[in-house]
VOVOVO-44491 format. One line per field, with one value per atom (N, C-alpha, C): residue number from 1; chain; x, z, y. Coordinates in nm, 3 decimals, padded with zeros to 5 digits. Each point is the difference from the previous one (the first is absolute). Example, Ala and Ser with C-alpha at 12.3 -4.5 7.8 and 13.67 -1.06 7.14 Angstrom:
n <- 1,1,1,2,2,2
chain <- A,A,A,A,A,A
px <- 01.319,-00.089,00.090,-00.035,00.082,-00.077
pz <- 00.780,00.000,00.000,-00.072,00.006,00.073
py <- -00.569,00.119,00.120,00.105,00.119,00.109
# end
This chain:
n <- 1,1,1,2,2,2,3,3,3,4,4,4,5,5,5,6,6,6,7,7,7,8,8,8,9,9,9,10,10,10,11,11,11,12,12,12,13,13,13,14,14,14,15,15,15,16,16,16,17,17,17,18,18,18,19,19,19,20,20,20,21,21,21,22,22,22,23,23,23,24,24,24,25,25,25,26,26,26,27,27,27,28,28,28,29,29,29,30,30,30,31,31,31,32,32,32,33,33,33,34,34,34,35,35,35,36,36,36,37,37,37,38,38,38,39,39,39,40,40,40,41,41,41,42,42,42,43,43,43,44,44,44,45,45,45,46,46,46,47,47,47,48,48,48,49,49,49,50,50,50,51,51,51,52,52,52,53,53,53,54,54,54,55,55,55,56,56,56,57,57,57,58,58,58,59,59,59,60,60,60,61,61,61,62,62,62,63,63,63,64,64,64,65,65,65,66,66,66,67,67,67,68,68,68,69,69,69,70,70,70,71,71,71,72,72,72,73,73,73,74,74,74,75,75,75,76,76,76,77,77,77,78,78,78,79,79,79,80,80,80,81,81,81,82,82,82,83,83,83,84,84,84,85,85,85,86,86,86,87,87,87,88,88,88,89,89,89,90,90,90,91,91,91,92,92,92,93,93,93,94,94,94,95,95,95,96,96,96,97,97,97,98,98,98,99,99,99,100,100,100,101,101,101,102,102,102,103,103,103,104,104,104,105,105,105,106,106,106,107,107,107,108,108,108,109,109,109,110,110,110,111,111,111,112,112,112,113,113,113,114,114,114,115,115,115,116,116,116,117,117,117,118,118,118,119,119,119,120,120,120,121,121,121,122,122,122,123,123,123,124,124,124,125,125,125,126,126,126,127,127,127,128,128,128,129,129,129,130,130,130,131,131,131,132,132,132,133,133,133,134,134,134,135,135,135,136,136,136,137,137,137,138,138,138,139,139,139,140,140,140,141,141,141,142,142,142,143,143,143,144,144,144,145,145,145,146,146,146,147,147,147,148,148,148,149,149,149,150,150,150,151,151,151,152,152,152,153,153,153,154,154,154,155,155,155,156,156,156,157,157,157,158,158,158,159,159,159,160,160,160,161,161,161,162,162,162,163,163,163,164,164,164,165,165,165,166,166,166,167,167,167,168,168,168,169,169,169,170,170,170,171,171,171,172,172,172,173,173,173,174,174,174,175,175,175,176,176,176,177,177,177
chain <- A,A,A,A,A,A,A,A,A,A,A,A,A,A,A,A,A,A,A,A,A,A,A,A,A,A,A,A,A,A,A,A,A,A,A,A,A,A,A,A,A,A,A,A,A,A,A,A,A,A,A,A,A,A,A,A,A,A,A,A,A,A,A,A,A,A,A,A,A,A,A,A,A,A,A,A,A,A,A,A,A,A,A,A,A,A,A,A,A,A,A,A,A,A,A,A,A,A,A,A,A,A,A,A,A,A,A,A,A,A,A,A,A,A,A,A,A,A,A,A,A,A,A,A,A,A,A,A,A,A,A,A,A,A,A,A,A,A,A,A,A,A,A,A,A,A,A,A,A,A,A,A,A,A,A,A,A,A,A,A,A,A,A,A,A,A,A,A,A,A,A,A,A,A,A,A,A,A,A,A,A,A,A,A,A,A,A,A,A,A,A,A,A,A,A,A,A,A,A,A,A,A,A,A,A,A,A,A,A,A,A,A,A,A,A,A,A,A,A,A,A,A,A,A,A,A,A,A,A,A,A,A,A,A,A,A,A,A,A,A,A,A,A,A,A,A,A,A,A,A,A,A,A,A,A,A,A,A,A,A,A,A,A,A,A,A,A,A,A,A,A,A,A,A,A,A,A,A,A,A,A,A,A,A,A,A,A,A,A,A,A,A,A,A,A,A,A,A,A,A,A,A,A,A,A,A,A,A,A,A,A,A,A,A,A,A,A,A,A,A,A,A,A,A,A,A,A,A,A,A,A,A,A,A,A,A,A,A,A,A,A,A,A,A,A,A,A,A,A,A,A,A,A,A,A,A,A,A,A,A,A,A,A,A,A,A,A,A,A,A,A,A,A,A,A,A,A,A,A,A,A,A,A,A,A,A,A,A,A,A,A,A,A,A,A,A,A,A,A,A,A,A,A,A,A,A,A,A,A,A,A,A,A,A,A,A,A,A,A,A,A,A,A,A,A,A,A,A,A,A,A,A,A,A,A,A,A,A,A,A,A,A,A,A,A,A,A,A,A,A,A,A,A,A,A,A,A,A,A,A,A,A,A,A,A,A,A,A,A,A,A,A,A,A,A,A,A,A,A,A,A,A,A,A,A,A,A,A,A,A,A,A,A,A,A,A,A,A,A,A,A,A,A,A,A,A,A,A,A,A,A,A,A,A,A,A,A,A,A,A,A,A,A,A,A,A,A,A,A,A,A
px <- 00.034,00.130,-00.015,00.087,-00.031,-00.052,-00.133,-00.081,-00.046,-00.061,-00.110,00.083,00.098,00.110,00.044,00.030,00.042,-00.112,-00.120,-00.151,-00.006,00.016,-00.029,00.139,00.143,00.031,-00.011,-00.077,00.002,-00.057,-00.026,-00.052,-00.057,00.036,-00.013,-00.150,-00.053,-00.131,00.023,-00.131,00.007,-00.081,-00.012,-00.098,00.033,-00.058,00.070,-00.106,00.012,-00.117,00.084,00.094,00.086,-00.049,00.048,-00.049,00.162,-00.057,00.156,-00.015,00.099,00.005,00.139,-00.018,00.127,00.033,00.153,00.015,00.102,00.033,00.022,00.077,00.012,00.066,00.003,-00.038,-00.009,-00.082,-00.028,-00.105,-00.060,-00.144,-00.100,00.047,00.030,-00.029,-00.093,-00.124,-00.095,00.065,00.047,-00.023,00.165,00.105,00.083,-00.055,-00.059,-00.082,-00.023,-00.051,-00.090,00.095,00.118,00.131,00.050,00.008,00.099,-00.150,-00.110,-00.029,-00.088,00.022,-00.076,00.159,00.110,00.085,00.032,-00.039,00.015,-00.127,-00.065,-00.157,00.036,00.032,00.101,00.074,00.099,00.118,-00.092,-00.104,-00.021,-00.097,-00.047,-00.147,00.158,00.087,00.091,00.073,00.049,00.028,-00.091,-00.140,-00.107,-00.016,00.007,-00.032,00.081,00.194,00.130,-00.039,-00.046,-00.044,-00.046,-00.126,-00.132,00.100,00.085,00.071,00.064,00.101,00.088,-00.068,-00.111,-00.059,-00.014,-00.091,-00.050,00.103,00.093,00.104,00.150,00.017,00.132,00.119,00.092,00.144,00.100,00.084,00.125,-00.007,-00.063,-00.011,-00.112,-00.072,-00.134,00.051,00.055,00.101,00.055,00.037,00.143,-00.077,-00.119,-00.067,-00.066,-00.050,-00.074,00.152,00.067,00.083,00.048,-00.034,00.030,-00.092,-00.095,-00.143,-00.022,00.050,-00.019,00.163,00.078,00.084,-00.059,-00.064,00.004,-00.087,-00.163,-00.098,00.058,00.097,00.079,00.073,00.051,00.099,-00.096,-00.139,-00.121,-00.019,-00.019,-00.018,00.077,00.126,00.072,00.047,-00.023,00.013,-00.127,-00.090,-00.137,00.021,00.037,00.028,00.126,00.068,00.145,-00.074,-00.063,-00.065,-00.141,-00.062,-00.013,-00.021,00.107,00.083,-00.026,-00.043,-00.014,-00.143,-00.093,-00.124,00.003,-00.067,00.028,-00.034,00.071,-00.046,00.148,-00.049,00.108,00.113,-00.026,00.074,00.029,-00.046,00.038,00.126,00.113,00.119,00.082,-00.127,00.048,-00.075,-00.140,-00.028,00.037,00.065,00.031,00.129,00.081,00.104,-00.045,-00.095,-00.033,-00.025,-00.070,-00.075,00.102,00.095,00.154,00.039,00.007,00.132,-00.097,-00.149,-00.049,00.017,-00.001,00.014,00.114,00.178,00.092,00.037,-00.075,-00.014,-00.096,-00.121,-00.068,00.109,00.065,00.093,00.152,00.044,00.137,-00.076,-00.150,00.001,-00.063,-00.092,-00.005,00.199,00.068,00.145,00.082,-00.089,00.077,-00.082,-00.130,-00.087,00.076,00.007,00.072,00.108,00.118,00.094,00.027,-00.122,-00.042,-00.050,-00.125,-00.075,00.136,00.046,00.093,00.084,00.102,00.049,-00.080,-00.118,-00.045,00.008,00.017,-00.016,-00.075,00.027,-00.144,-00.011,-00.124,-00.104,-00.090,-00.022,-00.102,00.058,00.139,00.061,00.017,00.001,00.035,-00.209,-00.057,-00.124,-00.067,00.113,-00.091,00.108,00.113,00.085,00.004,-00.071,-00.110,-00.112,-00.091,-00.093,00.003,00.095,00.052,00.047,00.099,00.029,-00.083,-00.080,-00.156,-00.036,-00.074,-00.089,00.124,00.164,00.042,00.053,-00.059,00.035,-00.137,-00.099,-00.159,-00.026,00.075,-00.042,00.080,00.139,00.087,-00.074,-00.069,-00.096,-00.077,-00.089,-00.163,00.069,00.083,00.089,00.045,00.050,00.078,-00.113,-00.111,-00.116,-00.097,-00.021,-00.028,00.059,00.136,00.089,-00.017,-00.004,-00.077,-00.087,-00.067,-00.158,-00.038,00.067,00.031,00.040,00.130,00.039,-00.037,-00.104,-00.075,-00.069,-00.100,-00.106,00.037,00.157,00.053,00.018,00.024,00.059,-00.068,-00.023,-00.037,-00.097,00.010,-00.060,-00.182,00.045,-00.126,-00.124,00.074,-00.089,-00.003,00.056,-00.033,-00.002,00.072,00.017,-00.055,-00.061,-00.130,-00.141,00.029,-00.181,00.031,00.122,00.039,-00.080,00.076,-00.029,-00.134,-00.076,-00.160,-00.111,00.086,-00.086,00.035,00.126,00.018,-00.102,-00.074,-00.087,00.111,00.112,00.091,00.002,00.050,-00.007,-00.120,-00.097,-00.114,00.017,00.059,00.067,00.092,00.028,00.136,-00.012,-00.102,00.011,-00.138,00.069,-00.052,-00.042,-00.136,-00.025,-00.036
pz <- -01.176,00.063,00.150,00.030,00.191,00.034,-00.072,00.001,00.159,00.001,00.124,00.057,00.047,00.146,00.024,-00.139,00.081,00.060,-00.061,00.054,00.114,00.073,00.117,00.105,-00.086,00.137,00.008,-00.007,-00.059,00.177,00.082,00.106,00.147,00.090,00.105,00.094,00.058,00.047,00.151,00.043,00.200,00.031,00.085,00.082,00.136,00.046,00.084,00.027,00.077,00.024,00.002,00.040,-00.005,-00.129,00.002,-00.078,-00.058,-00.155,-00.004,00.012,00.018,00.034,-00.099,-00.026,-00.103,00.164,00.029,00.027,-00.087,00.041,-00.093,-00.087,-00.143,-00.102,-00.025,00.048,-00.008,-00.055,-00.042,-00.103,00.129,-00.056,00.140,-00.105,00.092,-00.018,-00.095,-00.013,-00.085,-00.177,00.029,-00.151,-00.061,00.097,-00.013,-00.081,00.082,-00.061,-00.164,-00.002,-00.120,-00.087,00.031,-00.106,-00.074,00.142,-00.054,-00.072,00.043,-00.082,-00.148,00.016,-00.177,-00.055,00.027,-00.081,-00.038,00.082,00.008,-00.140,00.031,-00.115,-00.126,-00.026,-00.104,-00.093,00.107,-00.075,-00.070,00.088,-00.008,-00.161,-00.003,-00.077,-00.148,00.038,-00.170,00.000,00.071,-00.004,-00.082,00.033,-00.053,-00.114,-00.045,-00.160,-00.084,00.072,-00.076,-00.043,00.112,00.012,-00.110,-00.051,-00.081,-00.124,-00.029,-00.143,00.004,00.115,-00.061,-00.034,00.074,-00.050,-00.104,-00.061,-00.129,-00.108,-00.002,-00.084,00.005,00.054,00.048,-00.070,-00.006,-00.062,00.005,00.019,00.051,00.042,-00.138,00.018,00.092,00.031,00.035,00.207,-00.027,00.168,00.080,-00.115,00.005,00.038,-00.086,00.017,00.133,00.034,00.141,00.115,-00.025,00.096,00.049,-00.141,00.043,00.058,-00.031,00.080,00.124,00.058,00.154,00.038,-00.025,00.035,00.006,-00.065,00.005,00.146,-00.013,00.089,00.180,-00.043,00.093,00.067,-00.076,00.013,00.114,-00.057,00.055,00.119,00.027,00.093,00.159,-00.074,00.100,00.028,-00.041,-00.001,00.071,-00.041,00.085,00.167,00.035,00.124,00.047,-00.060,00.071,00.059,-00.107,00.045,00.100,00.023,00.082,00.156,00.066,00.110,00.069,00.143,00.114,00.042,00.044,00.060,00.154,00.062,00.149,00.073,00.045,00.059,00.074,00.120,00.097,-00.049,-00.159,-00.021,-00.186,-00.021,-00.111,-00.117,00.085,-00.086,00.014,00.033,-00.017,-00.125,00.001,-00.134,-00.105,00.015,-00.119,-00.015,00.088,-00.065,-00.068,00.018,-00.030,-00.166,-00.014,-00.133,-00.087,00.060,-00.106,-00.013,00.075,-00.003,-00.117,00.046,-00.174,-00.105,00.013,-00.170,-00.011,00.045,-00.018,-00.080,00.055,-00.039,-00.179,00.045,-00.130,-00.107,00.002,-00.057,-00.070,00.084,00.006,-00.112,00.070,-00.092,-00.153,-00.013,-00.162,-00.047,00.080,-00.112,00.001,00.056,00.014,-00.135,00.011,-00.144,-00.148,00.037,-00.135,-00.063,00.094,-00.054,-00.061,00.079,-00.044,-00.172,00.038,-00.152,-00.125,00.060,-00.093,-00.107,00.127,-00.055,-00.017,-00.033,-00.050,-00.136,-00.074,-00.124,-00.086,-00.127,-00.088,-00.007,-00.083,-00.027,00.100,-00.001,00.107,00.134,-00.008,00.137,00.041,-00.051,00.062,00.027,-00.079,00.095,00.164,-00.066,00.134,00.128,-00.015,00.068,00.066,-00.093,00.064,00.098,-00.078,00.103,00.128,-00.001,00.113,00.084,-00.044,00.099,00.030,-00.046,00.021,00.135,-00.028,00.052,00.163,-00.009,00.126,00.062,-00.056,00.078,00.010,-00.015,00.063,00.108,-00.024,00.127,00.101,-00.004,00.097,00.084,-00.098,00.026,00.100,-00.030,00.066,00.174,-00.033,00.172,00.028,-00.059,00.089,00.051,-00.082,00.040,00.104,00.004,00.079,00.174,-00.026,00.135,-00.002,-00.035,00.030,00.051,-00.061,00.054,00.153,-00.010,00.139,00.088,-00.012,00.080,00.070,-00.105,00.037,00.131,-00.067,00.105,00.095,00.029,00.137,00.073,-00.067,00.052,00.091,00.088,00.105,00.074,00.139,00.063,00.050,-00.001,00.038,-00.159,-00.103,-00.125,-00.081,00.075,-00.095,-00.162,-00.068,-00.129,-00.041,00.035,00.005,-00.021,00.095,00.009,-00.165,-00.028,-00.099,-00.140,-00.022,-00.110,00.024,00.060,00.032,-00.012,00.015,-00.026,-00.153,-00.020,-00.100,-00.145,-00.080,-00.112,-00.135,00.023,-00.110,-00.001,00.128,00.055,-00.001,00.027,00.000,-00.079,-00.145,-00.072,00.038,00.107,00.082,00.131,00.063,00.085,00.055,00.110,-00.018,00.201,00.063,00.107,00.044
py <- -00.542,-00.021,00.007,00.078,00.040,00.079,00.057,00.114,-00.036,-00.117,-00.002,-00.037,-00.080,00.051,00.109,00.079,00.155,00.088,-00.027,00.068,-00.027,-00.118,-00.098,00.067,00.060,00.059,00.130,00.068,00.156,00.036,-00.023,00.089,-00.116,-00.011,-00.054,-00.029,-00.081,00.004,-00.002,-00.068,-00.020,00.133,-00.040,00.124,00.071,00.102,00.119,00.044,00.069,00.146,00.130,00.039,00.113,00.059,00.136,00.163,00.047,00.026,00.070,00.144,00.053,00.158,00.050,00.104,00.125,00.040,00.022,00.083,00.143,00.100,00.102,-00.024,00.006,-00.029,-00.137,-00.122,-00.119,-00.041,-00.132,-00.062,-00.123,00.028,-00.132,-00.088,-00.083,-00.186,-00.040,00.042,-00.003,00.055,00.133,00.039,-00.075,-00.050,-00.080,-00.122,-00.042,-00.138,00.035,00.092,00.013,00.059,00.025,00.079,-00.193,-00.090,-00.069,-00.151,00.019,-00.040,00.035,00.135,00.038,-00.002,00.003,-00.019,-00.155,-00.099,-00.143,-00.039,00.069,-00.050,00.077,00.113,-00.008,-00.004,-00.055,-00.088,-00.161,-00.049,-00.138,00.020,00.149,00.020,00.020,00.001,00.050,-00.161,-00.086,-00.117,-00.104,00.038,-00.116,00.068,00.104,00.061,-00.025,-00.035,-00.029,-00.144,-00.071,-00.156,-00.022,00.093,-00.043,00.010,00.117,00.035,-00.102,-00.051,-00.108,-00.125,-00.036,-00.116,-00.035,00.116,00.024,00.013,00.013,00.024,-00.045,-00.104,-00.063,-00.031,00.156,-00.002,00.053,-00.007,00.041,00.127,00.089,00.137,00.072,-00.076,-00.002,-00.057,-00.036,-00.043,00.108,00.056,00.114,00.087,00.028,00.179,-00.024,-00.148,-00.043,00.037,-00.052,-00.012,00.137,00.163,00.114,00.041,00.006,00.020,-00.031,-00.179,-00.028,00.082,00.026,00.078,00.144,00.083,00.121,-00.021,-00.062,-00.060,00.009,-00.085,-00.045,00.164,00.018,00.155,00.121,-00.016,00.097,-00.085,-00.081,-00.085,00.062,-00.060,00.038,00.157,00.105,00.157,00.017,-00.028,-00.032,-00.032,-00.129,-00.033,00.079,00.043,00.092,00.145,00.062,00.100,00.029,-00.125,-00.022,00.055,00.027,00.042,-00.118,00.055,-00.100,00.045,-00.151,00.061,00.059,00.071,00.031,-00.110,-00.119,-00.109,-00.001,-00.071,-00.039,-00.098,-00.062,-00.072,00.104,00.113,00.033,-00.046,00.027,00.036,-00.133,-00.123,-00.150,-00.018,00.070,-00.029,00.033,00.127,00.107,-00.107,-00.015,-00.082,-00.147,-00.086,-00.117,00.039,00.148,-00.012,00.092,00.065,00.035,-00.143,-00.101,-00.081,-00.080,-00.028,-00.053,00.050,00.128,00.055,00.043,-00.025,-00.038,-00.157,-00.088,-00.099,-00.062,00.071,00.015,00.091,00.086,00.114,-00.115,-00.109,-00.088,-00.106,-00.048,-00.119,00.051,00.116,00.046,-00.004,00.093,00.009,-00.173,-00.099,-00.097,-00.052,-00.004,-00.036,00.062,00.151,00.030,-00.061,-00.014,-00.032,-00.161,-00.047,-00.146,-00.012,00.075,00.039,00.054,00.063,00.057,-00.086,-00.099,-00.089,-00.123,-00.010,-00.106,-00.061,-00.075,-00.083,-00.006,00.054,00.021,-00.117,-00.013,-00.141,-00.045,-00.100,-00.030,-00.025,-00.073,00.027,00.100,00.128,00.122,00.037,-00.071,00.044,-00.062,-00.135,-00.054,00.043,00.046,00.019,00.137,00.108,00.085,-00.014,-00.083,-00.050,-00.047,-00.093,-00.040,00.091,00.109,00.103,00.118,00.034,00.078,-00.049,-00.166,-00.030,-00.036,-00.049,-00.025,00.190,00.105,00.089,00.081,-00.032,00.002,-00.104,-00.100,-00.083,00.060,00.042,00.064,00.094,00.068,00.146,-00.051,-00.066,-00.072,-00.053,-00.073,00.034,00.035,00.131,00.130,00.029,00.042,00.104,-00.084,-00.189,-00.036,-00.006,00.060,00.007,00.128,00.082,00.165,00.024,-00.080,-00.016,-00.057,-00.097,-00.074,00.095,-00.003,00.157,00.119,00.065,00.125,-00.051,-00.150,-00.033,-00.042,-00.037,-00.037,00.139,00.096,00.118,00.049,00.088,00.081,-00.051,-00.081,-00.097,00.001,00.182,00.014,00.025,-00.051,-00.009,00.132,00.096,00.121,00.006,-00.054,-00.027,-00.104,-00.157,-00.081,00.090,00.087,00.077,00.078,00.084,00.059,-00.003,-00.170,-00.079,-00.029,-00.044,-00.033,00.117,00.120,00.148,00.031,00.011,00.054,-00.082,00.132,-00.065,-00.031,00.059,-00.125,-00.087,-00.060,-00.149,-00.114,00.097,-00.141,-00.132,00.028,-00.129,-00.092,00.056,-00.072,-00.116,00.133,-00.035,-00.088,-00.127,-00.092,-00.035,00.048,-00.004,-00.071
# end
């Protein structure tokens, strides 16, 4: 499905030389990096395992239990990035808001999937009419998280959160120099 577009926006590249630093009670830029992307890898590592079950087994009921699963997936996801906080960067609490306002969004379009799935149609129209809404609220996903992504790496001019993602060893899957 939209496994590998959502992989592809999970964490920002470009290059810097700047150092992140904690200051007291705060989180470095670095271990930031590495909060929002071991929670990004995942969500993506329980998406491709839902993928493999639904493939393998394609039916209504088999939609449904997928569709609770990228919802629950989804649910950790975003509790993940809320908790979070803010990294200590000159542009922190633009990011902290960029990556609530995604997993507000990831949070709207799972309860928009449910209520879709819900009222769907038994028989095969109610499968493909599933399918269809799976796969158009994973694509929703793959460019929220690609405009997140974008975002972060526009954020703080002098790169602090660029160098972030490029240090951090979550990211190395991500990130692209």
């Amino acid at each position: 499905m939209a496994v590998l577009a959502l992989s592809a926006a999970a964490c920002g590249g470009g290059g810097s030389n700047t150092t992140t630093s904690t200051t007291a009670g705060g989180t470095s830029a670095e271990q930031w990096a590495n909060g929002v992307c071991s929670s990004f890898t995942t969500w993506k590592k329980s998406l491709e395992s839902i993928q493999t079950s639904v493939t393998s087994q394609p039916s209504k009921s088999q939609l449904q239990k997928a569709a609770q699963q990228i919802e629950n997936a989804t649910e950790t996801l975003a509790q993940s990035l809320k908790q979070l906080g803010r990294p200590e960067t000159a542009q922190g609490e633009a990011a902290k808001k960029n990556l609530d306002a995604l997993a507000n969004t990831l949070q709207t379009g799972m309860s928009q999937l449910k209520t879709t799935l819900n009222n769907a149609p038994s028989g095969a129209a109610g499968v493909l009419a599933q399918i269809s809404a799976l796969t158009a609220t994973l694509t929703t996903m793959a460019n929220k998280l690609k405009l997140a992504g974008a975002n972060l790496n526009n954020f703080a001019p002098s790169g602090e959160l660029k160098h972030a993602f490029q240090q951090a060893s979550a990211c190395r899957q991500y990130v692209h120099s």
